[in-house]
PDB file of N, CA, C and O in Angstrom:
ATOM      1  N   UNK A   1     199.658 -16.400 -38.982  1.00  0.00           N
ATOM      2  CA  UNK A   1     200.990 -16.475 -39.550  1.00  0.00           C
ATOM      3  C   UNK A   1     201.192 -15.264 -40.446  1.00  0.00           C
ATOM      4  O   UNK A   1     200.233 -14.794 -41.058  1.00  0.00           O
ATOM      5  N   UNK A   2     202.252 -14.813 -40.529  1.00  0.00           N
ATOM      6  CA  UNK A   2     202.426 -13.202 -41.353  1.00  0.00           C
ATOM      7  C   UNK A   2     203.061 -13.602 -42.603  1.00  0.00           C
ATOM      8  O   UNK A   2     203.861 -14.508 -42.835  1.00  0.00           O
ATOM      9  N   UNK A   3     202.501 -12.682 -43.393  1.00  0.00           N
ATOM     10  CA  UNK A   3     202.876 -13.169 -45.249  1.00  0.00           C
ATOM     11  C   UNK A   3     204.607 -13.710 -45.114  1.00  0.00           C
ATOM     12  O   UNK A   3     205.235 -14.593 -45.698  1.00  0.00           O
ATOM     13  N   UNK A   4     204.862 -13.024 -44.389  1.00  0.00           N
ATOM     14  CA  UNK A   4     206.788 -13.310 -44.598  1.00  0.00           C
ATOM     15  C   UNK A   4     207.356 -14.738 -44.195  1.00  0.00           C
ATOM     16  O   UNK A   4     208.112 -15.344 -44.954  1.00  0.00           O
ATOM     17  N   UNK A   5     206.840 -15.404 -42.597  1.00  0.00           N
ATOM     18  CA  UNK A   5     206.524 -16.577 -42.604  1.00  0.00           C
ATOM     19  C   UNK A   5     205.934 -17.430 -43.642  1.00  0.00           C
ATOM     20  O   UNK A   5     206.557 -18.450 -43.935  1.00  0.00           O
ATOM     21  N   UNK A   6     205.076 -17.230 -44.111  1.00  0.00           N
ATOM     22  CA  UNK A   6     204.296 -17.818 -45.224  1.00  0.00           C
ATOM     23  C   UNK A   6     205.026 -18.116 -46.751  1.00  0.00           C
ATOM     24  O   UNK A   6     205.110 -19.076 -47.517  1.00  0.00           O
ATOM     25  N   UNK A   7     205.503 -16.691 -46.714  1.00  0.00           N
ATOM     26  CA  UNK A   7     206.390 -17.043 -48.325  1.00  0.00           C
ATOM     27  C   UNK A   7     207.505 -17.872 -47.833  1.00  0.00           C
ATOM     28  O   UNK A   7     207.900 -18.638 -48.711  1.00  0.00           O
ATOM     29  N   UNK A   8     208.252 -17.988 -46.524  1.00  0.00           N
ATOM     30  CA  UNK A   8     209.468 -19.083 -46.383  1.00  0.00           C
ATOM     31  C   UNK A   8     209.056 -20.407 -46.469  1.00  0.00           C
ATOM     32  O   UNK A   8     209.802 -21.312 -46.843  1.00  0.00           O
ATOM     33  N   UNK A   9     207.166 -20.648 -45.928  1.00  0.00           N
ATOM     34  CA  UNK A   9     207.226 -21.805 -46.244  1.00  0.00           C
ATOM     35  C   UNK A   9     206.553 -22.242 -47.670  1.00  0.00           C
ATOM     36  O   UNK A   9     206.447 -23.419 -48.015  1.00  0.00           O
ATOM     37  N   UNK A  10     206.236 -21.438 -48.232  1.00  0.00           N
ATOM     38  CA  UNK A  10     206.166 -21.763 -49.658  1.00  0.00           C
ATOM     39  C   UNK A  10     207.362 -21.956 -50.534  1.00  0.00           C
ATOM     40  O   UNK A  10     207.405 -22.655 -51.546  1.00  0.00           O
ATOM     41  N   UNK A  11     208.312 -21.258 -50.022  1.00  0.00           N
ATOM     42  CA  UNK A  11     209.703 -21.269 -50.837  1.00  0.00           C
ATOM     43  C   UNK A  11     210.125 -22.913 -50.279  1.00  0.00           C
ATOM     44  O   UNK A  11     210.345 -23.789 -51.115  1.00  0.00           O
ATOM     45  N   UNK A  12     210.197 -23.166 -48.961  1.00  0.00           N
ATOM     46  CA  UNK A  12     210.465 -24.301 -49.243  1.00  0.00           C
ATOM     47  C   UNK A  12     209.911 -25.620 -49.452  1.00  0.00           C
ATOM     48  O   UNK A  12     210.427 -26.702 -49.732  1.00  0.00           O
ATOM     49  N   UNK A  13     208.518 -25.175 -49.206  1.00  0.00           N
ATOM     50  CA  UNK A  13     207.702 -26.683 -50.223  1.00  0.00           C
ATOM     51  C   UNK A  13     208.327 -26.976 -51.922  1.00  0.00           C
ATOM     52  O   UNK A  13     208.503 -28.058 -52.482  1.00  0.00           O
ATOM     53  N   UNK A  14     208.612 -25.282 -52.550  1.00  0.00           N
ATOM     54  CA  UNK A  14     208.696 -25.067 -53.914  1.00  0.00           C
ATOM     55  C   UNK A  14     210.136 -25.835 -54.121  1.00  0.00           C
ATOM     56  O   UNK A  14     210.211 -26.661 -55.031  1.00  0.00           O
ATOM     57  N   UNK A  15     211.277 -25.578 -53.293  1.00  0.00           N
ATOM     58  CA  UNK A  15     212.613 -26.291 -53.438  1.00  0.00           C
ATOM     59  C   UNK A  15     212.571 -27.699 -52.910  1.00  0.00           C
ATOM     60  O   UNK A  15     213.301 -28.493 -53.504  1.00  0.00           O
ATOM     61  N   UNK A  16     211.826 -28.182 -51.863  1.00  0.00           N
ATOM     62  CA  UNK A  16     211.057 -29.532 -52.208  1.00  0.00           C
ATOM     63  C   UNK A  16     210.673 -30.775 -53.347  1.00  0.00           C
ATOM     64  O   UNK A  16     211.103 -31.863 -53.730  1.00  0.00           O
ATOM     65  N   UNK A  17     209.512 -29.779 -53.610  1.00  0.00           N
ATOM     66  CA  UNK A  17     209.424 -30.088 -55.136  1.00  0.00           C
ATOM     67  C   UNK A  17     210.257 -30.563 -55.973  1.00  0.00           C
ATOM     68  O   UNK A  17     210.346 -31.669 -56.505  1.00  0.00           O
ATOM     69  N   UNK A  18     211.052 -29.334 -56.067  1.00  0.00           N
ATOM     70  CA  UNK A  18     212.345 -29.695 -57.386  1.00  0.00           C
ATOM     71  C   UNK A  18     213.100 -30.531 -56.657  1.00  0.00           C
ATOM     72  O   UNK A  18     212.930 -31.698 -57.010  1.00  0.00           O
ATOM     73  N   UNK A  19     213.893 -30.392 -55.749  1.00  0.00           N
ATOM     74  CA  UNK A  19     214.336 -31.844 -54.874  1.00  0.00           C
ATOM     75  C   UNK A  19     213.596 -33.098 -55.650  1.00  0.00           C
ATOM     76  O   UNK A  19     214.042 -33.754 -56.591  1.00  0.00           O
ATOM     77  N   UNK A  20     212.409 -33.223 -55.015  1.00  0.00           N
ATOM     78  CA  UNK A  20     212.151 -34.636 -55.292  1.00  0.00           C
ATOM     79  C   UNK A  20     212.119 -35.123 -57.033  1.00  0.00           C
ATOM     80  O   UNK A  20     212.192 -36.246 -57.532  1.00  0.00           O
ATOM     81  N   UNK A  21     211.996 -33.944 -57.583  1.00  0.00           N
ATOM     82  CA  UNK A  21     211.740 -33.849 -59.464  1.00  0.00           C
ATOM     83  C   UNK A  21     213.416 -34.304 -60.145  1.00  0.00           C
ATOM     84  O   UNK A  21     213.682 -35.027 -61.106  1.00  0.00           O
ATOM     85  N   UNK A  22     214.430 -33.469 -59.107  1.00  0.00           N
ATOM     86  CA  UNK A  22     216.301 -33.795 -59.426  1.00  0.00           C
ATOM     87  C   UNK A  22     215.981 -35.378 -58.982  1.00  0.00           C
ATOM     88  O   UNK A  22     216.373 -36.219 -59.791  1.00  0.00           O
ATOM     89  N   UNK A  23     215.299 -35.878 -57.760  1.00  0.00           N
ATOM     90  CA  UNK A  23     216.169 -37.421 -57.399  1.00  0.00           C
ATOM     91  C   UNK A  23     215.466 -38.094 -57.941  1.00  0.00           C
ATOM     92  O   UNK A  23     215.660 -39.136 -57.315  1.00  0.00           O
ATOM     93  N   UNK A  24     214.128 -38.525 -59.302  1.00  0.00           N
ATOM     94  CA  UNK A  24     213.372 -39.209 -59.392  1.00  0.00           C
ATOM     95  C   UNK A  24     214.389 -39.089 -61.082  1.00  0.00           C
ATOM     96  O   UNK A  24     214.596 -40.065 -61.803  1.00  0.00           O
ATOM     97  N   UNK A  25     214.725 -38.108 -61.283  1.00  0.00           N
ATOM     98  CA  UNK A  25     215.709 -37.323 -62.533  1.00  0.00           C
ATOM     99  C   UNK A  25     216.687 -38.797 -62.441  1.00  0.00           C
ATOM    100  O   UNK A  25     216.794 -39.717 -63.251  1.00  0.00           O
ATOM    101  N   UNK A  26     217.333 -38.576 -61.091  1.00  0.00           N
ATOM    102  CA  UNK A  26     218.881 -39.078 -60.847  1.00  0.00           C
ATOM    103  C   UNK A  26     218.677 -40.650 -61.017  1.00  0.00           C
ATOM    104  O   UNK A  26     219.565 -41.240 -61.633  1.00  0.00           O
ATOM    105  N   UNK A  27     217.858 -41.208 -60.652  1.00  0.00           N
ATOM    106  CA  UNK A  27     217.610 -42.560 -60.350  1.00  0.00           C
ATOM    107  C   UNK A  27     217.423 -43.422 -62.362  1.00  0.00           C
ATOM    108  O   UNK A  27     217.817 -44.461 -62.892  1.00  0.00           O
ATOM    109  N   UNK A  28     216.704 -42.343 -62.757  1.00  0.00           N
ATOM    110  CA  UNK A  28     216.647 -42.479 -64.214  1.00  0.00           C
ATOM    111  C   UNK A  28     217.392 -42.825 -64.970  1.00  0.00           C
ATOM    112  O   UNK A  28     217.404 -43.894 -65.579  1.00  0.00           O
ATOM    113  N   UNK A  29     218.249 -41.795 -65.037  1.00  0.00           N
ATOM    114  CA  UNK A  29     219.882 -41.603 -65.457  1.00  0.00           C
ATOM    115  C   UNK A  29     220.642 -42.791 -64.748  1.00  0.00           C
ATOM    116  O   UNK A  29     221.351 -43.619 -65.320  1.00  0.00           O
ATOM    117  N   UNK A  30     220.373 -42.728 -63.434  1.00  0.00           N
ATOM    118  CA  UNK A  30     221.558 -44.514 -62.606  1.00  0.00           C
ATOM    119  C   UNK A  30     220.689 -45.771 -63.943  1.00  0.00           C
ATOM    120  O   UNK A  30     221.161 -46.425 -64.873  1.00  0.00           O
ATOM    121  N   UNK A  31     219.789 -45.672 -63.590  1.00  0.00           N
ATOM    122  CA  UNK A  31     219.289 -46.870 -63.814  1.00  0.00           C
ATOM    123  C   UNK A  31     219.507 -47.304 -65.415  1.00  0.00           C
ATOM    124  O   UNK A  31     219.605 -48.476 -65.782  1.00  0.00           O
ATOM    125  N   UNK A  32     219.559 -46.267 -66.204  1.00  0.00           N
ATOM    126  CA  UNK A  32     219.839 -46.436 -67.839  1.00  0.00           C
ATOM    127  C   UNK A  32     221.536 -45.836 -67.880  1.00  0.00           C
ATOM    128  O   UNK A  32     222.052 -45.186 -68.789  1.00  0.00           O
ATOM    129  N   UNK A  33     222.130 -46.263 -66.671  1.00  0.00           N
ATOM    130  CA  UNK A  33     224.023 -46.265 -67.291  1.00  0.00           C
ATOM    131  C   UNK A  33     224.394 -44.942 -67.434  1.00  0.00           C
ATOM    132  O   UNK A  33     225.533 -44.697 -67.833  1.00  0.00           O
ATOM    133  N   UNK A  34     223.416 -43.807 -67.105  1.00  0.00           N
ATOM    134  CA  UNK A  34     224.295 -42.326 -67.436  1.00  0.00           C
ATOM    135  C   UNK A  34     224.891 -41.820 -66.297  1.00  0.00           C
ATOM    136  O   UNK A  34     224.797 -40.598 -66.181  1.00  0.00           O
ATOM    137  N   UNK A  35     225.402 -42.334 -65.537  1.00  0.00           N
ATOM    138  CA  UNK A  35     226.313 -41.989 -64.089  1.00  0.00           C
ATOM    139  C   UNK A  35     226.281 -40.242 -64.179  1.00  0.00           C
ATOM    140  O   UNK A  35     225.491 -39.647 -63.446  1.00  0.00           O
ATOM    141  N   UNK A  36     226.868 -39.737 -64.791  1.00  0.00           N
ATOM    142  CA  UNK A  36     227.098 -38.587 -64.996  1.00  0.00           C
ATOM    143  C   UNK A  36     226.363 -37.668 -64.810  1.00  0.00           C
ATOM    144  O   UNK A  36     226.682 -36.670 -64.164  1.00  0.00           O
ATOM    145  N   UNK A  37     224.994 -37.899 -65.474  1.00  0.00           N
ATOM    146  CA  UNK A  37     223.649 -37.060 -65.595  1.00  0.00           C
ATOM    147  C   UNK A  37     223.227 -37.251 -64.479  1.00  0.00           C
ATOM    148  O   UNK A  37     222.769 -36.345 -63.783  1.00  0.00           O
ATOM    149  N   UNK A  38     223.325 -38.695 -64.049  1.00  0.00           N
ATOM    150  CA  UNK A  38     222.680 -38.944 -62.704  1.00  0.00           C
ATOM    151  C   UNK A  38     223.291 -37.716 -61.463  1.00  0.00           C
ATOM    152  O   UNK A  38     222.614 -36.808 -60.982  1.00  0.00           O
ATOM    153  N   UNK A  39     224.382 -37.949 -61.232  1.00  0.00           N
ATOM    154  CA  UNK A  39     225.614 -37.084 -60.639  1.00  0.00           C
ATOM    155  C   UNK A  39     225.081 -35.906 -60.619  1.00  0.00           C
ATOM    156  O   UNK A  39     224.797 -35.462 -59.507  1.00  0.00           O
ATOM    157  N   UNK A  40     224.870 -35.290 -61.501  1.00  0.00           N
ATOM    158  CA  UNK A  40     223.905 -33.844 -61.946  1.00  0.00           C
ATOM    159  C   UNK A  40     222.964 -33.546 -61.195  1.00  0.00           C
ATOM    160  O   UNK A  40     222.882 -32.450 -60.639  1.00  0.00           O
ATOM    161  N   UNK A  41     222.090 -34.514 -61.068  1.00  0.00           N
ATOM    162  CA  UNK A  41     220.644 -34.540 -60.889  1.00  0.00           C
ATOM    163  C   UNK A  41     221.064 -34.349 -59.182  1.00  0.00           C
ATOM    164  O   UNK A  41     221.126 -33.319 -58.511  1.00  0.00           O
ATOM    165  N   UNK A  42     221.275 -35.537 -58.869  1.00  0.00           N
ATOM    166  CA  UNK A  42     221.794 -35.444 -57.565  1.00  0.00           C
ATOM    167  C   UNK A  42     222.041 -34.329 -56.805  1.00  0.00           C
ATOM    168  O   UNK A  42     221.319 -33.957 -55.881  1.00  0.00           O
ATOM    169  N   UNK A  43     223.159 -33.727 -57.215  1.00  0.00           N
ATOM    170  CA  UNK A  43     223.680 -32.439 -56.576  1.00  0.00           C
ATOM    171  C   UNK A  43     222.396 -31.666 -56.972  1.00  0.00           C
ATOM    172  O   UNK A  43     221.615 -31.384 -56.063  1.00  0.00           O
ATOM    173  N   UNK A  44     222.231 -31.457 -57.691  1.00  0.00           N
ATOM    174  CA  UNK A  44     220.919 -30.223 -57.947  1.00  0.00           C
ATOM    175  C   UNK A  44     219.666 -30.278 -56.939  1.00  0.00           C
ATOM    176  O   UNK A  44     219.034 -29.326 -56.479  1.00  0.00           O
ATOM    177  N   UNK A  45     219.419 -32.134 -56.649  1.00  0.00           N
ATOM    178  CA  UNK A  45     218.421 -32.422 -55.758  1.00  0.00           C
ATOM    179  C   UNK A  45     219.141 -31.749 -54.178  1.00  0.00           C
ATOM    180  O   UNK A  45     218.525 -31.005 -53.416  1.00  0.00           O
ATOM    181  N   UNK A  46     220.366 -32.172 -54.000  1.00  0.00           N
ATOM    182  CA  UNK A  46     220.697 -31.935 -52.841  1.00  0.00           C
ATOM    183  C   UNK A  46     220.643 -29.925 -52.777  1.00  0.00           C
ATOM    184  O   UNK A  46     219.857 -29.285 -52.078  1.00  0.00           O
ATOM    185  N   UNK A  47     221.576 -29.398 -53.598  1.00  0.00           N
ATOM    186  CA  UNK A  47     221.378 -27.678 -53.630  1.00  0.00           C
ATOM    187  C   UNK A  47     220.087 -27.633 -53.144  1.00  0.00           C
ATOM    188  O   UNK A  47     219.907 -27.305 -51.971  1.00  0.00           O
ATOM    189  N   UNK A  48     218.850 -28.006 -54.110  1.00  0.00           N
ATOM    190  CA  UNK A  48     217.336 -27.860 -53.358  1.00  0.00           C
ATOM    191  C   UNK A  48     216.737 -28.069 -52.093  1.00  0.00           C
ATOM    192  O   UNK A  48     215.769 -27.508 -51.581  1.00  0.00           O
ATOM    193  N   UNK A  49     217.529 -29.036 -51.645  1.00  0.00           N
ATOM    194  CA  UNK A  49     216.989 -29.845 -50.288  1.00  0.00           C
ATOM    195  C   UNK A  49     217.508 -28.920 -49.237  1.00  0.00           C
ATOM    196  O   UNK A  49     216.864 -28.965 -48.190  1.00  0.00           O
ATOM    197  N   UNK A  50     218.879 -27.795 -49.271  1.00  0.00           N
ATOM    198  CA  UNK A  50     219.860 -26.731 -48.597  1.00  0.00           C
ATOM    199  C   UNK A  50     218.778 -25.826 -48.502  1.00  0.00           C
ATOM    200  O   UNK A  50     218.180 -25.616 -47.447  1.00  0.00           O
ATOM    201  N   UNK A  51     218.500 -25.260 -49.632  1.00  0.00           N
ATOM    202  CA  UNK A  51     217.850 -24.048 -50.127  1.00  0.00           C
ATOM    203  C   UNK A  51     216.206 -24.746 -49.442  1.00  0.00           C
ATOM    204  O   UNK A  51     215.595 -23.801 -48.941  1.00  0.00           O
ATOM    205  N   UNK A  52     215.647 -25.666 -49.348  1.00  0.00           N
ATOM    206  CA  UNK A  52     214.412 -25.732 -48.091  1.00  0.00           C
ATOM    207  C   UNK A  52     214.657 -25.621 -46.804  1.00  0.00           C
ATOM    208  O   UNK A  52     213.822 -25.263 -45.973  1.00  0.00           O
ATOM    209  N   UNK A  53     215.740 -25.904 -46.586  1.00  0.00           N
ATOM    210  CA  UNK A  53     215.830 -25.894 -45.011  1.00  0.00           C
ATOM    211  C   UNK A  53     216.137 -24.458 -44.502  1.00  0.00           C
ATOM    212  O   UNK A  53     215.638 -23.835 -43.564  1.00  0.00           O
ATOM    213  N   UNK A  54     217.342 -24.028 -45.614  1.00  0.00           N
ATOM    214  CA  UNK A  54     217.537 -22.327 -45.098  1.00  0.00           C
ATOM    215  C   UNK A  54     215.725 -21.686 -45.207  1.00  0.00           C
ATOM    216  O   UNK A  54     215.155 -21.110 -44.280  1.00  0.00           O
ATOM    217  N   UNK A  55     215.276 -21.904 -46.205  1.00  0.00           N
ATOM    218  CA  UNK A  55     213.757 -21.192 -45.880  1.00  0.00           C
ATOM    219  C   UNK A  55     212.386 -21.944 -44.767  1.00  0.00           C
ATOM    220  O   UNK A  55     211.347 -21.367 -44.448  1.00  0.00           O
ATOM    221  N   UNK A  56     212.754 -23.169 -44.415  1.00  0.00           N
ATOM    222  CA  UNK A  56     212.247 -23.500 -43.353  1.00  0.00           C
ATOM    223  C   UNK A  56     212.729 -22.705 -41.806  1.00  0.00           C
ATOM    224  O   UNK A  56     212.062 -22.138 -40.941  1.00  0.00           O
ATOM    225  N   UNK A  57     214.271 -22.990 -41.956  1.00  0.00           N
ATOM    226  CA  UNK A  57     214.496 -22.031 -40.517  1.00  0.00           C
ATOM    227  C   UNK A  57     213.999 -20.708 -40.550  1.00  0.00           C
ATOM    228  O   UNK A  57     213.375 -20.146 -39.649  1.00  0.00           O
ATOM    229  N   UNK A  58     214.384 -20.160 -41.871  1.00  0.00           N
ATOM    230  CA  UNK A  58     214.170 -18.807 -41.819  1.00  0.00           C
ATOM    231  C   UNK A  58     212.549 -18.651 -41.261  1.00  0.00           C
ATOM    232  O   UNK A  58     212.416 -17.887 -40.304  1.00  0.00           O
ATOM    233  N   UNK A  59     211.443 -19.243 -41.728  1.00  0.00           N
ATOM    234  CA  UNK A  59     210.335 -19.552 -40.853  1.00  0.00           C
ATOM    235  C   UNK A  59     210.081 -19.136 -39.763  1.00  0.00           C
ATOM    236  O   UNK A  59     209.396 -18.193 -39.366  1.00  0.00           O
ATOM    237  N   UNK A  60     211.067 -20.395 -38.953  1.00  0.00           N
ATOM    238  CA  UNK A  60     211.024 -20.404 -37.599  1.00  0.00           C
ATOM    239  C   UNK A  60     211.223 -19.462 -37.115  1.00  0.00           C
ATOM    240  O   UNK A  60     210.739 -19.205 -36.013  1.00  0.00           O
ATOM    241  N   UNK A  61     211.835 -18.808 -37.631  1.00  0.00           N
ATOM    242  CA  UNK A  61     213.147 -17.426 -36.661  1.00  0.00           C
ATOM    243  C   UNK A  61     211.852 -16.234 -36.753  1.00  0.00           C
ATOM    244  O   UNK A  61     211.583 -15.462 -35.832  1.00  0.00           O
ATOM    245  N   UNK A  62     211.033 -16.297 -38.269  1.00  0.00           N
ATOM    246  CA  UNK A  62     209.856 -15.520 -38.314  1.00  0.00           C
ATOM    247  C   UNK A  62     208.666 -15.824 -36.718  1.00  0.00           C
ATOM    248  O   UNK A  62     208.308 -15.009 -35.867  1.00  0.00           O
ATOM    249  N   UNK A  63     208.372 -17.176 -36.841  1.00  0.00           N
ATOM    250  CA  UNK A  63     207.167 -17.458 -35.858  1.00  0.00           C
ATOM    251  C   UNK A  63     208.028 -17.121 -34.801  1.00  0.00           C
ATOM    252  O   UNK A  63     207.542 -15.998 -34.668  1.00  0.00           O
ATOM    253  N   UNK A  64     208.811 -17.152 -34.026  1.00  0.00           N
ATOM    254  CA  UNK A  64     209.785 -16.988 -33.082  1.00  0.00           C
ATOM    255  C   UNK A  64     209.773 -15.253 -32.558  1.00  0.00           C
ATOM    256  O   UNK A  64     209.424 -14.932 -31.422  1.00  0.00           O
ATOM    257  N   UNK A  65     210.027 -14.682 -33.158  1.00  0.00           N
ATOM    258  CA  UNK A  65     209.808 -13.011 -33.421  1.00  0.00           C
ATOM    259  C   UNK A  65     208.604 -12.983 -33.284  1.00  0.00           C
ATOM    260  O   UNK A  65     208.213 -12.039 -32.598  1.00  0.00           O
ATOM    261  N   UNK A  66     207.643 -13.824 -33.767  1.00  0.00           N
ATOM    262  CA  UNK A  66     206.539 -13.211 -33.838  1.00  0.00           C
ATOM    263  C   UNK A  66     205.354 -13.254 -32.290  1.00  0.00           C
ATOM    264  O   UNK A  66     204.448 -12.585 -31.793  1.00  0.00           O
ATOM    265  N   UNK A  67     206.151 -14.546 -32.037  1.00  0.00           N
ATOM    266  CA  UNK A  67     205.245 -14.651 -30.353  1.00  0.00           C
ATOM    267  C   UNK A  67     206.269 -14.382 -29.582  1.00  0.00           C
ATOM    268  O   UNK A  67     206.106 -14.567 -28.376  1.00  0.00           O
ATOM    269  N   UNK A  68     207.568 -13.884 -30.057  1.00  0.00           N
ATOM    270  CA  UNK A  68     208.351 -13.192 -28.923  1.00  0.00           C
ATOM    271  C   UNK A  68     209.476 -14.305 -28.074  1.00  0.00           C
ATOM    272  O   UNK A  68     210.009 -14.222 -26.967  1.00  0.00           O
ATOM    273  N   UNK A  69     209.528 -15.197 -29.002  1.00  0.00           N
ATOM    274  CA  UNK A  69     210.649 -16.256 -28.502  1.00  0.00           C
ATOM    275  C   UNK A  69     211.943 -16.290 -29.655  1.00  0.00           C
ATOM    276  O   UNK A  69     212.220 -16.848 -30.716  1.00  0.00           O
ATOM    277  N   UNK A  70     212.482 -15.385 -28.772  1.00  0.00           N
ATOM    278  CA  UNK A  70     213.767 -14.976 -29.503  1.00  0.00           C
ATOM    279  C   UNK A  70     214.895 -15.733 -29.134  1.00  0.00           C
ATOM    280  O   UNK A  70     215.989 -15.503 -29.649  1.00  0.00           O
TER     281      UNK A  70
END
């Protein structure tokens, strides 16, 4: 696998991460009445969960190029 592949899938384990860190956030906030904060958390989890997948494809499109399946 070539470093460039590699850093897409580190980037998106890393926006992963924070994903799951925003919805464990959001559930907090639901559960103690702060709708709002929760709301926050949420969208921020979801932005993260965008931002893994654009660096997961981007991945693919790497391994793809790389054995020549374009």
């Amino acid at each position: 696998m070539s470093k460039q592949a590699a850093e897409h899938h580190l980037k998106a384990a890393e926006h992963h991460e924070h994903a799951a860190r925003h919805h464990k956030e959001a559930a907090k906030h639901h559960q103690a009445g702060s709708h709002e904060k929760a709301a926050h958390h949420a969208h921020t989890a979801r932005a993260h969960g965008e931002h893994a997948d654009h660096h997961a494809v981007e991945a693919a499109k790497v391994h793809a190029q790389e054995h020549g399946n374009k």
